[in-house]
C-alpha positions as CSV (number, residue, x, y, z in Angstrom):
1,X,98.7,124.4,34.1
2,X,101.2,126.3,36.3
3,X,98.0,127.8,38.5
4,X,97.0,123.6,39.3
5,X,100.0,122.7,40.0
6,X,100.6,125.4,42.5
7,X,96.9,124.5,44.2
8,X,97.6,120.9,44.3
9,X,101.0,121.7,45.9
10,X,99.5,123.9,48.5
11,X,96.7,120.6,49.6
12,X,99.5,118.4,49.3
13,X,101.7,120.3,51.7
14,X,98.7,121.5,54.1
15,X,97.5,117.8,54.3
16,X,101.4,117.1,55.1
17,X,101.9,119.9,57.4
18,X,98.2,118.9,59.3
19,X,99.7,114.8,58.9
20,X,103.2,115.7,60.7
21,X,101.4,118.2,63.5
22,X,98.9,115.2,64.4
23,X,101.2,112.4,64.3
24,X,103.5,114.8,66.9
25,X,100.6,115.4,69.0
26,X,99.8,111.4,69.4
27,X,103.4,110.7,69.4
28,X,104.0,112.9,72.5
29,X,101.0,112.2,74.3
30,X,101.4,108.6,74.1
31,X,105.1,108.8,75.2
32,X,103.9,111.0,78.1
33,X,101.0,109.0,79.5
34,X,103.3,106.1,79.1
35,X,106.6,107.4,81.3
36,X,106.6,111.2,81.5
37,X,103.3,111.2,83.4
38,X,102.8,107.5,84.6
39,X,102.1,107.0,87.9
40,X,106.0,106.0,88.5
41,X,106.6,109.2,87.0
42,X,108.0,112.2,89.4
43,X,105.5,114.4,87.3
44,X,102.9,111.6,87.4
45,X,103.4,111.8,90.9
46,X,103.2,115.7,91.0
47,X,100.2,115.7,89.1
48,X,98.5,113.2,91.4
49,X,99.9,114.4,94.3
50,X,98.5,117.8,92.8
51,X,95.0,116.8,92.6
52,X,94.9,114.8,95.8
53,X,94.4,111.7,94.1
54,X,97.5,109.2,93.7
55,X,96.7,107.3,90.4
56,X,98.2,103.4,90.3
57,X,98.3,100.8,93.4
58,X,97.4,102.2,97.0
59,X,99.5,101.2,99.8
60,X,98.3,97.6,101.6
61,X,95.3,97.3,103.6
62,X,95.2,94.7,106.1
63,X,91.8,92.8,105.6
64,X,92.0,90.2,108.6
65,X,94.3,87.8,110.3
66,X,94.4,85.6,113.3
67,X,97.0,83.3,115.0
68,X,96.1,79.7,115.4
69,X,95.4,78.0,118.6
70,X,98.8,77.2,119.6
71,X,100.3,80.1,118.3
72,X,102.6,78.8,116.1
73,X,101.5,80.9,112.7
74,X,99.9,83.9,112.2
75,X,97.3,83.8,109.0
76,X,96.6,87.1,106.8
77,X,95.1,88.7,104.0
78,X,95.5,92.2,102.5
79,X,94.1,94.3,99.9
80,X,95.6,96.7,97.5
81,X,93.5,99.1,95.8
82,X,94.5,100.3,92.2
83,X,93.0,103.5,91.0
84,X,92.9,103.4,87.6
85,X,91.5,106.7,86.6
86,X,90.1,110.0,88.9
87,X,87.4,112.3,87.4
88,X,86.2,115.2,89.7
89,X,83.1,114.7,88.1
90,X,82.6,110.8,88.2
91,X,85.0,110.2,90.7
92,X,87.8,107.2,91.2
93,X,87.8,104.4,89.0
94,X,89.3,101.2,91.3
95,X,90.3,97.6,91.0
96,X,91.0,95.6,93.9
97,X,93.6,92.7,95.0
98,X,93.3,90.2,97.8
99,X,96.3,88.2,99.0
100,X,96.7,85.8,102.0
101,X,100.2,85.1,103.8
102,X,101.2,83.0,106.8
103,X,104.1,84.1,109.3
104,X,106.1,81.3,111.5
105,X,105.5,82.6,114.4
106,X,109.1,80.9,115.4
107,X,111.1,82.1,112.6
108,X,109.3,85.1,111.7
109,X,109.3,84.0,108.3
110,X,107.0,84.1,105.6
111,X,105.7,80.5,105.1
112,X,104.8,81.5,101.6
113,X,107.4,82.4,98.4
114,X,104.6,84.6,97.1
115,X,101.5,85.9,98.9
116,X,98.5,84.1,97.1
117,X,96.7,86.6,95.0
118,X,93.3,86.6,94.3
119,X,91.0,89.0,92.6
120,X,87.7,87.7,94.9
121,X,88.7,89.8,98.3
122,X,89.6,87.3,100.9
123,X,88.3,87.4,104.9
124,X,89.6,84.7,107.2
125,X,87.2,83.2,109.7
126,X,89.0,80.8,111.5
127,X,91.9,78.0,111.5
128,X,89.7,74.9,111.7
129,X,92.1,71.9,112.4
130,X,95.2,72.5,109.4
131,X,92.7,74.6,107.7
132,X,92.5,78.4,107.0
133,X,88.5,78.8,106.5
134,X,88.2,82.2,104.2
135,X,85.1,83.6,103.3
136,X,85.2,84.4,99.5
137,X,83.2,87.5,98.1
138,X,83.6,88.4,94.6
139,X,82.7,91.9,93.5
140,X,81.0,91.6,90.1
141,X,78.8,89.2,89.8
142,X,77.8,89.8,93.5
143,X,78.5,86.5,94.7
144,X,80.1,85.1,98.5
145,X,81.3,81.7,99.6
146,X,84.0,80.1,101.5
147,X,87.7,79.0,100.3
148,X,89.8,76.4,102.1
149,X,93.8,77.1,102.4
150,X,95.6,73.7,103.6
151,X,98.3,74.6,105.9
152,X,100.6,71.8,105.6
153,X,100.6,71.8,101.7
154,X,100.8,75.3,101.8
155,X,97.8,75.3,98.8
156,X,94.4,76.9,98.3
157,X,92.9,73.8,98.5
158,X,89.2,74.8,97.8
159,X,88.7,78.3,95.8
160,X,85.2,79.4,96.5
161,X,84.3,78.2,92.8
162,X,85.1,74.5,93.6
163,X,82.8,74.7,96.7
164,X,80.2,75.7,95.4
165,X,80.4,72.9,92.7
166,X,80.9,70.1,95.2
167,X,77.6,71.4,96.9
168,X,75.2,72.4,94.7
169,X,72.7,71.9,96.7
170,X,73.4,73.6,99.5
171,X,72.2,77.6,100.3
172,X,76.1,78.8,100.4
173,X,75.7,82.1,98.8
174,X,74.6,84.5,101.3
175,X,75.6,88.1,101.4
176,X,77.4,89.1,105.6
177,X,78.0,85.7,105.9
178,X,77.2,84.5,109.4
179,X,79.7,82.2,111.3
180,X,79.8,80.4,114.6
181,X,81.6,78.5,116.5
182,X,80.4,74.9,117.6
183,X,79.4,74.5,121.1
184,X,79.6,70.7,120.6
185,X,83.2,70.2,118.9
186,X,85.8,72.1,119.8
187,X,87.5,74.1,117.4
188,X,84.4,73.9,114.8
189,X,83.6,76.3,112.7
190,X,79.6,76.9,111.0
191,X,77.7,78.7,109.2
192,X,74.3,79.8,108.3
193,X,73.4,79.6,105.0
194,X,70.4,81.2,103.3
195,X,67.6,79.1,104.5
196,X,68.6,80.1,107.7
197,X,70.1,76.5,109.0
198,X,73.4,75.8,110.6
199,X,76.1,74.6,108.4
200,X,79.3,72.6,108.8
201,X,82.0,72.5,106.1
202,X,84.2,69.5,106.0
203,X,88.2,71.1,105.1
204,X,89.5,68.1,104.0
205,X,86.7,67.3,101.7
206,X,85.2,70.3,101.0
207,X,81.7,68.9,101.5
208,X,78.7,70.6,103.3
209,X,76.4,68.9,106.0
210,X,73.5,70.0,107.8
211,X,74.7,70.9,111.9
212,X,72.8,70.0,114.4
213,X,75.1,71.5,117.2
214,X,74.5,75.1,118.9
215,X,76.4,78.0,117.1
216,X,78.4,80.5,119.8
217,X,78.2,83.7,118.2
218,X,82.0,83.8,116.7
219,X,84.1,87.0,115.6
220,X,85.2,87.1,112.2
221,X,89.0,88.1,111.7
222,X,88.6,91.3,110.6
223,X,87.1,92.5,113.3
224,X,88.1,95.0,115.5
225,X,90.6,93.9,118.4
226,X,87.9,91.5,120.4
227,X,90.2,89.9,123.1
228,X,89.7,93.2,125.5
229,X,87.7,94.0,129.0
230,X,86.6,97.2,130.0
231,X,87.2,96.0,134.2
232,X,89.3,94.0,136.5
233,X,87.6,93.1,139.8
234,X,88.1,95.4,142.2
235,X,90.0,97.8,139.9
236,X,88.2,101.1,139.7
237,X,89.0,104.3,137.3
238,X,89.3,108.1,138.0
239,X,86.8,109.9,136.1
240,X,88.3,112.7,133.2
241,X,89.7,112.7,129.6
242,X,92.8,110.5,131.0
243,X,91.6,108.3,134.0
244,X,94.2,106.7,136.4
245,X,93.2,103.2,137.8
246,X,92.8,103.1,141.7
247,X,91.5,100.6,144.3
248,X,89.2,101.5,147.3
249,X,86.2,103.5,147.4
250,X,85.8,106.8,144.9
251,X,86.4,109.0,147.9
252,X,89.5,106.9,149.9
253,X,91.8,105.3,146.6
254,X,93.7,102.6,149.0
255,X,95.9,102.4,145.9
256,X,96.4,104.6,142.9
257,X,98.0,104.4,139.6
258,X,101.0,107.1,139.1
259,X,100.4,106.9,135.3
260,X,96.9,108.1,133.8
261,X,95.2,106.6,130.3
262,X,93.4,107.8,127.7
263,X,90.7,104.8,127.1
264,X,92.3,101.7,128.8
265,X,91.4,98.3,128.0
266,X,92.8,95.3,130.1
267,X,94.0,92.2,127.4
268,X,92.0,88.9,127.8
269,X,94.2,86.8,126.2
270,X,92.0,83.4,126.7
271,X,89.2,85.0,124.4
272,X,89.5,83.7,120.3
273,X,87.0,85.2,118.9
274,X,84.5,84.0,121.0
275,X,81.9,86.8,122.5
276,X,81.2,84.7,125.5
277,X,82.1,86.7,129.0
278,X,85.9,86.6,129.7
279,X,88.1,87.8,131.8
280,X,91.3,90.1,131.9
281,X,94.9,88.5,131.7
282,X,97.1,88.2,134.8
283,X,100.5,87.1,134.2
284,X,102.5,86.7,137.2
285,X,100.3,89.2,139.5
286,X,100.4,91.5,136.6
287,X,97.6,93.5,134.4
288,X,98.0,94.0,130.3
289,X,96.3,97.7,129.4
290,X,96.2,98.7,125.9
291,X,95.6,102.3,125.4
292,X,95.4,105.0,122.4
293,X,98.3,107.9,122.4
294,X,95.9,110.4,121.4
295,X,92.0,111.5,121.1
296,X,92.0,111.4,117.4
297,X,93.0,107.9,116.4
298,X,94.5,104.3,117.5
299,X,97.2,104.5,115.2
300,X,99.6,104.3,118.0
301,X,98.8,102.1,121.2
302,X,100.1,102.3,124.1
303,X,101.0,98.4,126.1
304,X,101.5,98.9,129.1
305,X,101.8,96.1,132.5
306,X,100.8,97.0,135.8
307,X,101.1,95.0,139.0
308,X,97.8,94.0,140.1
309,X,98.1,94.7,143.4
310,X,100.0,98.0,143.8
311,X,99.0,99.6,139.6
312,X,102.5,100.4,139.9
313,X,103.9,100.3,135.7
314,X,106.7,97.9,135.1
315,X,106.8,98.6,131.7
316,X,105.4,100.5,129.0
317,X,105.9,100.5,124.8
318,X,104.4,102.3,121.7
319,X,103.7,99.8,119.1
320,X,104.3,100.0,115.6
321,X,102.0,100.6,113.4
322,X,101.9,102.2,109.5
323,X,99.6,104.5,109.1
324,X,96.3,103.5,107.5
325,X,93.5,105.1,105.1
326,X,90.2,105.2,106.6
327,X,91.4,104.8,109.9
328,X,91.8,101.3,109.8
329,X,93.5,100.5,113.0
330,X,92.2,98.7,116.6
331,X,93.0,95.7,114.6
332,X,95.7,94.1,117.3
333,X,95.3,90.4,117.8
334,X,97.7,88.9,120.8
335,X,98.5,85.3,121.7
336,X,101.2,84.7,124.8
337,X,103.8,81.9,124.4
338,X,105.7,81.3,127.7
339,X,107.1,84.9,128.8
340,X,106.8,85.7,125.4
341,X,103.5,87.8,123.9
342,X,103.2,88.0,120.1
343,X,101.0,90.8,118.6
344,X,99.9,91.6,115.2
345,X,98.4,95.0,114.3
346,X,97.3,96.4,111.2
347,X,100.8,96.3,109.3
348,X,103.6,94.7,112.1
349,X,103.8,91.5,114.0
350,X,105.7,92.2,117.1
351,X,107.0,89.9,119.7
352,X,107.4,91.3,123.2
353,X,109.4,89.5,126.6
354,X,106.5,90.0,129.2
355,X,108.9,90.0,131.6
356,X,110.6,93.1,131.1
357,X,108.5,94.7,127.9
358,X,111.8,94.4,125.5
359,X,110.8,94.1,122.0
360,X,112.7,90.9,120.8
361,X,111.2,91.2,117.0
362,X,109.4,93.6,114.9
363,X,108.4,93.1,111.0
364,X,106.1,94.7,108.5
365,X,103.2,92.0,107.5
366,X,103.7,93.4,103.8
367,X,105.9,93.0,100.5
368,X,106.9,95.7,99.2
369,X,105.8,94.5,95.5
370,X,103.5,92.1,96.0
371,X,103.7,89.8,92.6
């Protein structure tokens, strides 16, 4: 009797022991996957930083933006990447964000509380009228259309969802969406849908017709920087890594610049998107030349004004610009107001004097904690 009492005390304590060892081992690994070694963690950080691979949301990545017509507000969207899991073997595993902000371009403000968030990754096309036109593309089911955001309500007015219900008919769903610009009404914007025909979409209805205007080939906002020229008339360059500008013949420069340039553009501040020919920017006898820093990236450019006449600088700046993943930079987008040029990069609107290159304003495009 003594012998099975002694047996079943022995199971009864080894199932206990084995009970009490397991439970400690959950226990512990729960509370460490849940603050220890979270990615908010300092040794969730370590460990990520570790394996080159920083689990949780990614910093922002601007997506596309434009400033309307007159200039008054700048339009946005961003993404932010979450990795949710890294396996050497099977790689990242990612969910993405899309949000959409306007700036006043007189305040500097955010015209929205709260970026709007959306799990369908937003593209703008174009401010048609008080309309932002977004193209809509939603990862899983593969599926693209176009959204509507209403300016002066400061609302998504059509999701892609509720277009496609109000045209059920029409060929929206077509993957690289095509747009144009109208080359009958000014301002238009159209698409082509997946019969291949030219379509107009109505903003303040949300309905679909059939265009019979001409389509000008049209940039989409997240392009890269499109309102640039390679020459000014009668402006030659030296050849080299760095190139100075110079007027004259290639052997007798009448004039030459005293500051040289790594990849110069001049800024053609009448272009919107448009790829029609256009000409370089001159403000008061004065060029605009956006140039990279260095060989390996754009991440800083170089703004710099010349006078026309005598390539002599009058001012130069770096602008500010975070740095990106994947190289996601030669995304500037300028409008001029009076003496004043406003320019929006990859992460920072700036507004500039022209007059004498003094930054009057610099932001960052992003929330910290986007909600």
């Amino acid at each position: 009797m003594n012998i099975r009492k002694l047996i079943i005390g022995i199971i009864a304590f080894s199932f206990l022991s084995f009970a009490v060892t397991f439970g400690g081992i959950y226990f512990l690994g729960h509370y460490l996957s849940k603050n220890a070694l979270s990615p908010d963690s300092k040794v969730g950080q370590m460990i990520s930083k570790a394996s080159g691979h920083l689990i949780g949301p990614q910093p922002p990545k601007w997506e596309s933006g434009t400033f309307s017509a007159i200039g008054d507000i700048y339009a946005y969207t961003y993404n932010i990447e979450n990795v949710l899991s890294y396996s050497s073997r099977w790689g990242s595993r990612v969910s993405y964000t899309s949000y959409f902000q306007i700036i006043d371009c007189t305040t500097g403000s955010s015209l929205l509380q709260k970026p709007i968030k959306s799990e369908e990754i937003l593209t703008i096309i174009g401010i048609e009228g008080n309309s932002v036109i977004l193209n809509s593309f939603q990862i899983s089911p593969n599926r693209w259309g176009i959204a509507v955001f209403d300016i002066s309500s400061r609302k998504m007015k059509f999701n892609a969802e509720d277009i496609a219900k109000i045209n059920q008919e029409i060929p929206i769903n077509v993957a690289g969406m095509t747009f144009y610009k109208s080359a009958k009404i000014e301002g238009q914007l159209l698409f082509e849908g997946s019969d291949g025909r030219k379509y107009h979409l109505n903003p303040e209805t949300g309905k679909v017709a059939l265009s019979a205007a001409e389509g000008i080939n049209y940039e989409q906002q997240n392009a890269d920087c499109y309102q640039l020229v390679n020459r000014v008339k009668g402006i030659n360059t030296t050849n080299g890594t760095r190139v100075r500008f110079y007027t004259g013949n290639s052997r007798n420069h009448d004039v030459e610049s005293a500051d040289d340039f790594l990849n110069p553009k001049f800024l053609a501040l009448n272009n919107s998107g448009g790829k029609e020919e256009r000409e370089a920017t001159i403000y008061n006898g004065k060029i605009i030349v956006l140039s990279p820093n260095s060989v390996n990236d754009y991440k800083d450019q170089q703004l710099t004004m010349l006078d026309k006449a005598t390539l002599k600088t009058n001012w130069s700046i770096t602008l500010a610009q975070d740095e990106q993943k994947e190289n996601n930079y030669r995304k500037e987008r300028f409008i001029q107001k009076g003496n004043q040029l406003f320019i929006a990069n990859s992460s920072n609107l700036t507004v500039l004097n022209l007059d004498d290159g003094t930054i009057i304003k610099n932001q960052s495009l992003f929330q910290k904690t986007p909600q």
